[in-house]
ZALO-226747 format. One record per residue: x, y, z of N, C-alpha, C in turn; residue in one letter; chain. Coordinates in nm, 2 decimals, padded with zeros to 4 digits. Last residue first. Layout:
X:Y:Z:X:Y:Z:X:Y:Z:a:A
...
This chain:
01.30:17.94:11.12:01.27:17.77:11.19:01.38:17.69:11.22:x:A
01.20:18.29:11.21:01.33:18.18:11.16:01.29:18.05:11.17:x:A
01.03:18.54:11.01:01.01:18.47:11.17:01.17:18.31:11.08:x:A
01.08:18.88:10.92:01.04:18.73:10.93:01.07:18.59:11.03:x:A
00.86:19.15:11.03:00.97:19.08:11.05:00.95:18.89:11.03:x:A
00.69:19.37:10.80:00.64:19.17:10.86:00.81:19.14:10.90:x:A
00.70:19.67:10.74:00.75:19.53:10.75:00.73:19.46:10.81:x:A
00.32:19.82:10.74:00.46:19.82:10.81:00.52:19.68:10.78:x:A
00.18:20.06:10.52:00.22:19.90:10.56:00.32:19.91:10.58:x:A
-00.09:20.26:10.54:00.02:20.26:10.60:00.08:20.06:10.59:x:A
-00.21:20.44:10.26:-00.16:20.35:10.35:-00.08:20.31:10.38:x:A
-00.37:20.74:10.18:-00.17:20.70:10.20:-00.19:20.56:10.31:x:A
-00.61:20.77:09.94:-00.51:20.78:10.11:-00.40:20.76:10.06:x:A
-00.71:21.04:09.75:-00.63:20.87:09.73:-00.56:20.90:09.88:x:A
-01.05:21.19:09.65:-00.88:21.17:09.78:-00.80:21.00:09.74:x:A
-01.13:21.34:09.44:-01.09:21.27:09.46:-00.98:21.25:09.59:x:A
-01.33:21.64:09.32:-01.24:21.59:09.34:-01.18:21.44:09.38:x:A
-01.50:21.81:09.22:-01.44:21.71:09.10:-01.32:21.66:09.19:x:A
-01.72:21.87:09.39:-01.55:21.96:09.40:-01.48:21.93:09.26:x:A
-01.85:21.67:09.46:-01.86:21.79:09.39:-01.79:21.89:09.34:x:A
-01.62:21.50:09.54:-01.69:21.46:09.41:-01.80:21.58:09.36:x:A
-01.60:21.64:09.79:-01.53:21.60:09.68:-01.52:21.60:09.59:x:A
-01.88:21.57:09.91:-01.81:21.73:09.87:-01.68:21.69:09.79:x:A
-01.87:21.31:09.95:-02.00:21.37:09.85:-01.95:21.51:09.83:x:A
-01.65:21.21:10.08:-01.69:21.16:09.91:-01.82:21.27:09.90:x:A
-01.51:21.37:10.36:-01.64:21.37:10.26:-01.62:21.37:10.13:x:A
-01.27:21.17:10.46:-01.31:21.29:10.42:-01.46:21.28:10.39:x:A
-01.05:21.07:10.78:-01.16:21.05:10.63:-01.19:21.12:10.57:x:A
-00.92:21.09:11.00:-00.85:21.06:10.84:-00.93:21.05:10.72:x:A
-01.04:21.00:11.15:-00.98:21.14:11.18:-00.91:21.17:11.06:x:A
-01.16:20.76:11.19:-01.29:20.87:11.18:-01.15:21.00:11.12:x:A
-00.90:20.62:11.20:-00.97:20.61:11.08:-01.06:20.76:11.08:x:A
-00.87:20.70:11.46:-00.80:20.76:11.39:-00.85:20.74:11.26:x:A
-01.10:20.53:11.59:-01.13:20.65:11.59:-00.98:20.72:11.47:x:A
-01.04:20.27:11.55:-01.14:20.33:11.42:-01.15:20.48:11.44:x:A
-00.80:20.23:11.71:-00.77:20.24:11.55:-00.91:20.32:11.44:x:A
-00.94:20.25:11.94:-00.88:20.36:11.89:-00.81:20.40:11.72:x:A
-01.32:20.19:11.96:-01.14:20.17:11.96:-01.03:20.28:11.89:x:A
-01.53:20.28:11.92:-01.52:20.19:12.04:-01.36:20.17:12.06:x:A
-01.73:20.49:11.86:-01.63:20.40:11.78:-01.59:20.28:11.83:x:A
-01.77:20.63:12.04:-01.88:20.62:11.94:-01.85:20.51:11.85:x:A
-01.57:20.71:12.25:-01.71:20.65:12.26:-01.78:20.61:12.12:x:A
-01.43:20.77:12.04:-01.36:20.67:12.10:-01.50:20.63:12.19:x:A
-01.56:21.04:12.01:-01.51:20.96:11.91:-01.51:20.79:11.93:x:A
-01.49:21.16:12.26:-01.62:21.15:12.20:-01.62:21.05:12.09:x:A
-01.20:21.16:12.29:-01.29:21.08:12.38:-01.42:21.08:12.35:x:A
-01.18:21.33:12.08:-01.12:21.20:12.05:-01.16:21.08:12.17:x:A
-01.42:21.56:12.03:-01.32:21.51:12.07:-01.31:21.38:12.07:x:A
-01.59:21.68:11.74:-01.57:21.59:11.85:-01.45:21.57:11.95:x:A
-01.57:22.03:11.68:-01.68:21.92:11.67:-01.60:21.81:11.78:x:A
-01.52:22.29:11.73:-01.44:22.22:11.65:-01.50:22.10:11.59:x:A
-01.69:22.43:11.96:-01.69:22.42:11.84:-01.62:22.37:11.71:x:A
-01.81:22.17:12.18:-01.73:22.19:12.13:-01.75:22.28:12.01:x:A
-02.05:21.97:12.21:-01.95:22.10:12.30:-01.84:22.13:12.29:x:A
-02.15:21.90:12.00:-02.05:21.81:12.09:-02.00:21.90:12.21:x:A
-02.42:22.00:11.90:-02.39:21.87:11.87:-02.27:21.78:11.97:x:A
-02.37:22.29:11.98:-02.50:22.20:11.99:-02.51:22.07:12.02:x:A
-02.08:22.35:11.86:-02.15:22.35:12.01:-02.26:22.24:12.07:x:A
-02.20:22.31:11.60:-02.10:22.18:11.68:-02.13:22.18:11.83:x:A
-02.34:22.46:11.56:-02.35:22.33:11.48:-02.32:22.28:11.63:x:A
-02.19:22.70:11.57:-02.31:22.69:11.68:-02.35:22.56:11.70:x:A
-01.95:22.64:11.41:-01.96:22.63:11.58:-02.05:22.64:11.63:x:A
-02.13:22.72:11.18:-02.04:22.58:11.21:-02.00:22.53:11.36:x:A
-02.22:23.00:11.21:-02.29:22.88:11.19:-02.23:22.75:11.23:x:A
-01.97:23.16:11.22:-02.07:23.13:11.30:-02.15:22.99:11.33:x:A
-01.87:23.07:10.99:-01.81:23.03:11.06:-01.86:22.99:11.22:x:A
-02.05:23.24:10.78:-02.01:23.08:10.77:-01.96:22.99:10.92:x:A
-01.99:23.46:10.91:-02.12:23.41:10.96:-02.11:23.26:10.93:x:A
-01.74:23.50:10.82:-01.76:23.50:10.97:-01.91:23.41:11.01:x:A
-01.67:23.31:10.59:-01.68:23.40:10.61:-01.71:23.43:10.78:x:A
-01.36:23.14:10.49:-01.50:23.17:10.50:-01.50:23.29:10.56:x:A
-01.08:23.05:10.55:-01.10:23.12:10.39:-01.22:23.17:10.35:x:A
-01.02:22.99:10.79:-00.96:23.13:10.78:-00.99:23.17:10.67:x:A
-01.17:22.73:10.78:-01.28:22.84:10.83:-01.18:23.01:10.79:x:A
-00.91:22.56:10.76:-01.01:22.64:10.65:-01.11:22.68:10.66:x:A
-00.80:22.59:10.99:-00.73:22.64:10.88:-00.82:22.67:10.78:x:A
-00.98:22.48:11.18:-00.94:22.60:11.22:-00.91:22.66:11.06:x:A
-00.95:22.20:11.08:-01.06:22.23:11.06:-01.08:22.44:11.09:x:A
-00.67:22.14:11.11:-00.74:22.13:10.95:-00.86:22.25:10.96:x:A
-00.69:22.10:11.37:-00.64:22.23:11.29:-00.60:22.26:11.16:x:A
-00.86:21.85:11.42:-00.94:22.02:11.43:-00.82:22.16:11.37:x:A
-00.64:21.67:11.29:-00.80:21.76:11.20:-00.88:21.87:11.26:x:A
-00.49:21.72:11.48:-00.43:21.75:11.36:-00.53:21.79:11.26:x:A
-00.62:21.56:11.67:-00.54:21.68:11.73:-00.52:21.79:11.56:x:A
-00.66:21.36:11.57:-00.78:21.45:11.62:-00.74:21.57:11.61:x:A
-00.36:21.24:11.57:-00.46:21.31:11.42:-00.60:21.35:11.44:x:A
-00.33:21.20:11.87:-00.25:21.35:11.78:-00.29:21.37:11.66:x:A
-00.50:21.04:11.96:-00.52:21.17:11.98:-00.45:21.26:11.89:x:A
-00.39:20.80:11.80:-00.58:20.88:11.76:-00.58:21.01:11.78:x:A
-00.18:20.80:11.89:-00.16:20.86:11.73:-00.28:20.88:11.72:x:A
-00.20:20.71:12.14:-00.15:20.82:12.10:-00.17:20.90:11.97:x:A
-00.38:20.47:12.09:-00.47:20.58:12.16:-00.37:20.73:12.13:x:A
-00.20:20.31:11.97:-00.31:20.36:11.89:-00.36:20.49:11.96:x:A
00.14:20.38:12.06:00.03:20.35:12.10:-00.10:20.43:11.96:x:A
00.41:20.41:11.88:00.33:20.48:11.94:00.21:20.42:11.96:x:A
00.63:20.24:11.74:00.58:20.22:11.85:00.49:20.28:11.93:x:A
00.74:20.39:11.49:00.81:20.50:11.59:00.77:20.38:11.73:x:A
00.54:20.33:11.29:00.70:20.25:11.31:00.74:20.29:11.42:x:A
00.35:20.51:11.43:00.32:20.31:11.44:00.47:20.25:11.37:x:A
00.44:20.73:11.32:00.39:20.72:11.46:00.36:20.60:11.46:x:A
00.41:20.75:11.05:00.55:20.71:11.12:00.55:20.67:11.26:x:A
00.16:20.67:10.98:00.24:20.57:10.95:00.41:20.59:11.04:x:A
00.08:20.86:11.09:00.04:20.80:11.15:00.15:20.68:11.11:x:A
00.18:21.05:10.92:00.21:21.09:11.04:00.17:20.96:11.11:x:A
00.02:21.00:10.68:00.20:21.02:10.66:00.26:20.99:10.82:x:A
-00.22:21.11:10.74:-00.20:20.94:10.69:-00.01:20.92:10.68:x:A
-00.16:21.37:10.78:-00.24:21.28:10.89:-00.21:21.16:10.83:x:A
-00.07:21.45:10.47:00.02:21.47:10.54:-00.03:21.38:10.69:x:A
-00.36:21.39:10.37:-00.22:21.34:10.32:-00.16:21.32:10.40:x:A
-00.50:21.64:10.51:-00.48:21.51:10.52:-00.42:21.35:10.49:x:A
-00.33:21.85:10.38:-00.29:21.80:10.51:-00.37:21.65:10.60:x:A
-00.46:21.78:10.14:-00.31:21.77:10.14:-00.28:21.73:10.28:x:A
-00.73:21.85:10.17:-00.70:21.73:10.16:-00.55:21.69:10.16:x:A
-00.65:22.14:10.17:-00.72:22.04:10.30:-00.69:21.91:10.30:x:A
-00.60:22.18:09.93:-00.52:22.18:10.03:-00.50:22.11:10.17:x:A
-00.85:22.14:09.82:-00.70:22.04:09.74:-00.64:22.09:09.86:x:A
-00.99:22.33:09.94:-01.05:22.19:09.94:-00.89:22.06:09.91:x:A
-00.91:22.58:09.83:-00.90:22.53:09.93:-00.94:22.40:10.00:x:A
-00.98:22.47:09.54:-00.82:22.53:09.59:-00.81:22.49:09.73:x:A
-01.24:22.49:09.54:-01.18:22.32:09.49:-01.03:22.39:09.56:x:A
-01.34:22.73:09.63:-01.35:22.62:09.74:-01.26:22.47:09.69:x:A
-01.27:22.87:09.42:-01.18:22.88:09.52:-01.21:22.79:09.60:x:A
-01.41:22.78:09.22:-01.30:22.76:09.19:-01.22:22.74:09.32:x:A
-01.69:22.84:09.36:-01.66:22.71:09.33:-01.50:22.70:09.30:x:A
-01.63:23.13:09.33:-01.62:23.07:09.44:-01.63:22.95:09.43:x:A
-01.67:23.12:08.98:-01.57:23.17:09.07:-01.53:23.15:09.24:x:A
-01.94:23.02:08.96:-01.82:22.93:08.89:-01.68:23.00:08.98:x:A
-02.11:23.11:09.31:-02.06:23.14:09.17:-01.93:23.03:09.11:x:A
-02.33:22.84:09.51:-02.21:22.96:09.50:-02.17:22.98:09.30:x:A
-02.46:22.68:09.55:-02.55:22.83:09.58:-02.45:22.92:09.55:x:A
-02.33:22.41:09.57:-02.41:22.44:09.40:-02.48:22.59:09.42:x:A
-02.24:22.44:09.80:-02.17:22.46:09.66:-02.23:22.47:09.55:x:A
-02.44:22.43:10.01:-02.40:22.57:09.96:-02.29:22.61:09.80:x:A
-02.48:22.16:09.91:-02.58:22.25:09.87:-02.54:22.44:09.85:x:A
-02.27:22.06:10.04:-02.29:22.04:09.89:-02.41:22.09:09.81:x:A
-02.33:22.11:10.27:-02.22:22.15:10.24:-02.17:22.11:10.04:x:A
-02.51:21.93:10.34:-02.55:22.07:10.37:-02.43:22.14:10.27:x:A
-02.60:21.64:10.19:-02.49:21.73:10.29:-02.49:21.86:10.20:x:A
-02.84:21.53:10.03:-02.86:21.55:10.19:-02.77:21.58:10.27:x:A
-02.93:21.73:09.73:-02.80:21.63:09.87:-02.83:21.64:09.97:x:A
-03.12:21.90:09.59:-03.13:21.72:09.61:-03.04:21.67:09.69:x:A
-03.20:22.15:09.70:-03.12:22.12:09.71:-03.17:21.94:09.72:x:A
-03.44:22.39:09.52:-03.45:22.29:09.64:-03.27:22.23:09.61:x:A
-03.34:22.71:09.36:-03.41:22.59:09.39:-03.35:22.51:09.52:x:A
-03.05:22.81:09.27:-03.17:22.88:09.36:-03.28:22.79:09.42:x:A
-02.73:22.77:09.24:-02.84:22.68:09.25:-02.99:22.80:09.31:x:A
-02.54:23.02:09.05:-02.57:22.98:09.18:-02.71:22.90:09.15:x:A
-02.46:22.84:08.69:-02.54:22.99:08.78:-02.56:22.93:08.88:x:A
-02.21:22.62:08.60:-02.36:22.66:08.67:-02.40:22.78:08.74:x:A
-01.99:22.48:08.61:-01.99:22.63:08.59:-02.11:22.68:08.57:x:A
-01.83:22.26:08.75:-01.97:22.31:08.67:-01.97:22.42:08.70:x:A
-01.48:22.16:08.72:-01.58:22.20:08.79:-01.75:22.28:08.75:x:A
-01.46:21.82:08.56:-01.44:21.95:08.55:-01.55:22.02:08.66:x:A
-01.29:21.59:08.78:-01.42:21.59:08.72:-01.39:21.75:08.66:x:A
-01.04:21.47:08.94:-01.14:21.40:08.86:-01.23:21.44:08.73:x:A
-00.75:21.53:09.10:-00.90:21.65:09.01:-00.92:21.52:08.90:x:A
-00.69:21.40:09.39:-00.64:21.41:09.27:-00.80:21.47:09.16:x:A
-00.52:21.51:09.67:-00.65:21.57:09.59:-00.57:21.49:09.45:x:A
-00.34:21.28:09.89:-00.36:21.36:09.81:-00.45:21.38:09.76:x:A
-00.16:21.01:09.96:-00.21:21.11:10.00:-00.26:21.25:09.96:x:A
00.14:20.90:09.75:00.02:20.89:09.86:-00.06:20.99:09.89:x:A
00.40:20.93:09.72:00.27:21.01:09.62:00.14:20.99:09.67:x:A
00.59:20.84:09.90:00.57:21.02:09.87:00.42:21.03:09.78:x:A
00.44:20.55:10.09:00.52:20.68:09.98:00.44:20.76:09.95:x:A
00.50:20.53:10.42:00.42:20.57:10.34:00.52:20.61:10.21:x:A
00.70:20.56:10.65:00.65:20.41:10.57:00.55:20.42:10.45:x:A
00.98:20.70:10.74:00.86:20.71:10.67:00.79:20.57:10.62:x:A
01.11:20.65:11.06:01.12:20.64:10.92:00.97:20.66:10.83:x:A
01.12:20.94:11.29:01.10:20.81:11.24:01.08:20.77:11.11:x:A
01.17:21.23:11.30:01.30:21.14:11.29:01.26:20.98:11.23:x:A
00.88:21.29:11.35:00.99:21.34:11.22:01.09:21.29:11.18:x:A
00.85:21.15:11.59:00.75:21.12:11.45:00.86:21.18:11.36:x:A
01.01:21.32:11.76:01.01:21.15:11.76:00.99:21.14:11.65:x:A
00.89:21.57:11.76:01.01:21.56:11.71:01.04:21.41:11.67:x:A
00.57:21.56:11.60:00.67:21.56:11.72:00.81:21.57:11.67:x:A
00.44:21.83:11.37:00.48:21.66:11.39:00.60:21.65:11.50:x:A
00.35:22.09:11.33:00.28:22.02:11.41:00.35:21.87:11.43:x:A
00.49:22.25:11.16:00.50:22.29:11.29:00.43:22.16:11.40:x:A
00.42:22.25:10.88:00.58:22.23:10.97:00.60:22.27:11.10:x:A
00.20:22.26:10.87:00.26:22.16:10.83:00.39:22.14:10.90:x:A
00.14:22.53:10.94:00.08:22.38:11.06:00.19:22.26:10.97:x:A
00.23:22.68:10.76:00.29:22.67:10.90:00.23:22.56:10.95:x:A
00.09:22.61:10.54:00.22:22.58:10.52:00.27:22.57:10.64:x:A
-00.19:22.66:10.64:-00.14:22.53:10.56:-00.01:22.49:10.57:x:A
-00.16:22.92:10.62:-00.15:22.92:10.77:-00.11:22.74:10.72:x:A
-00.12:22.99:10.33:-00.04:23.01:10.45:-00.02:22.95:10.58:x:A
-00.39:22.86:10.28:-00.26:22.91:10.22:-00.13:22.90:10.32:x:A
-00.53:23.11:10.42:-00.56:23.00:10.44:-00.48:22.87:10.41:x:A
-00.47:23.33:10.26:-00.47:23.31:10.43:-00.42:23.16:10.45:x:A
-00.55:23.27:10.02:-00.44:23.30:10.05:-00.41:23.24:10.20:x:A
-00.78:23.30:10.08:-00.74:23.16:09.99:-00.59:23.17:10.04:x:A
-00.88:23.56:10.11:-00.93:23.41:10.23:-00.82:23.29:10.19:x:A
-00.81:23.64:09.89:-00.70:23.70:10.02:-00.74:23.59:10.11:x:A
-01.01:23.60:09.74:-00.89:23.53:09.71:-00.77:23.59:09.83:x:A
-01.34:23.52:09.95:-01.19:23.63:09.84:-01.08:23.58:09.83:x:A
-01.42:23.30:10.03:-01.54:23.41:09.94:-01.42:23.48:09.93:x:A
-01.44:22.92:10.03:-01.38:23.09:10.03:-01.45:23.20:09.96:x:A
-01.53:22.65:10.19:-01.56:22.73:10.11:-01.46:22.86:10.11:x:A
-01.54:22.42:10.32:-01.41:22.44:10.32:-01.43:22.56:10.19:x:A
-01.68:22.19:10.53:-01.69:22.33:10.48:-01.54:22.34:10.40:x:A
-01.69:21.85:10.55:-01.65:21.97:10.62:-01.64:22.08:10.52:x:A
C-alpha cells in the first residue's frame, strides 16, 4: 500500500488523524476485554539504513508499483514515506491487538474479519492524507477498476477469494514485505494466544 508524503504538513496530518482513529475506533466491548497480546507486539521495527540515492530515472526491477515510486522519490521524501509507513504499521499493531481482544471478548470470526477490514480501509483513508491528490487519484481509479470500490476490497470480496473468515482477517492484517524492506523496514505482528482451559480427569 502507498504510503508516500510530499510535505512535512502531509506527515503531520496524517499524524494526527493516526492518533484520532486510534482512539476512536475499538468497540466499547473490545476495550473492556482483556488484552491477550503483549505491549511490544506489533510494530515498525527500522532494519536497514534508508538509501540516499538520487531519484531512480531508469527501468524499475520490482514488480510492486509502489517500490518503484520509492526509489523515483528524493533522500528527503524517502524519509517521510519510512515516518509515515512506521505509523501505518503501528495501526496495524494496534488490528493484531483488537483482534486478540475481540476472540477473548467471543466475537465471531466473521465479526472481527469485518471490523479489521473495517479498520484497514481507515488505515488506508489515513495515509492517502500525506499524498498527493493525483497520487490519490490514481489509487482509487486502481481500485474502482479492480473492486468497486475505491478503498479496494470489501470483506465480502475477500471472503470470496479466501474462503473463510479467519483468512480474510489474516488478508486484513498483512503488510507489504517488499515496501517495507525498502523502507528499511520490518513488521513484527502481535500474535494472538488465547488460554487453553485445562480439562479435569
Amino acid at each position: 500500500m502507498p504510503t508516500l508524503s510530499r510535505t512535512p504538513r502531509g506527515l503531520r496530518r496524517a499524524a494526527v488523524l493516526l492518533s484520532l482513529l486510534a482512539a476512536t475506533t475499538l468497540p466499547t466491548a473490545v476495550v473492556a476485554a482483556p488484552a491477550a497480546c503483549a505491549e511490544a507486539c506489533g510494530g515498525a521495527v527500522v532494519v536497514a539504513p534508508l538509501s540516499t540515492a538520487p531519484p531512480a530515472t531508469g527501468p524499475c526491477t520490482s514488480a510492486e508499483p509502489v517500490v518503484c515510486q520509492i526509489r523515483a522519490e528524493t533522500p528527503e521524501e524517502r524519509r517521510e514515506a519510512r515516518a509515515i509507513r512506521m505509523n501505518y504499521l503501528a495501526l496495524i499493531g494496534e488490528m493484531d491487538r483488537v483482534r486478540c481482544d475481540m476472540r477473548a471478548a467471543g466475537r465471531s470470526p466473521e465479526e472481527i474479519a469485518r471490523h479489521l477490514v473495517d479498520m484497514r480501509n481507515d488505515a488506508k483513508e489515513i495515509t492517502r492524507a500525506g499524498m498527493s491528490a493525483d497520487e490519490v487519484r490514481q489509487l482509487e481509479a486502481r481500485n474502482i477498476a479492480k473492486y468497486g470500490n475505491p478503498l479496494g476490497p470489501t470483506a465480502d470480496q475477500l471472503y470470496a477469494k479466501y474462503g473463510t473468515w479467519e483468512q480474510v482477517a489474516d488478508a486484513a492484517t498483512r503488510t507489504s514485505r517488499a515496501v517495507d524492506g525498502e523502507l528499511g523496514l520490518e513488521y513484527r505482528p502481535c500474535p494472538c494466544e488465547l488460554p487453553v482451559a485445562s480439562s479435569s480427569h
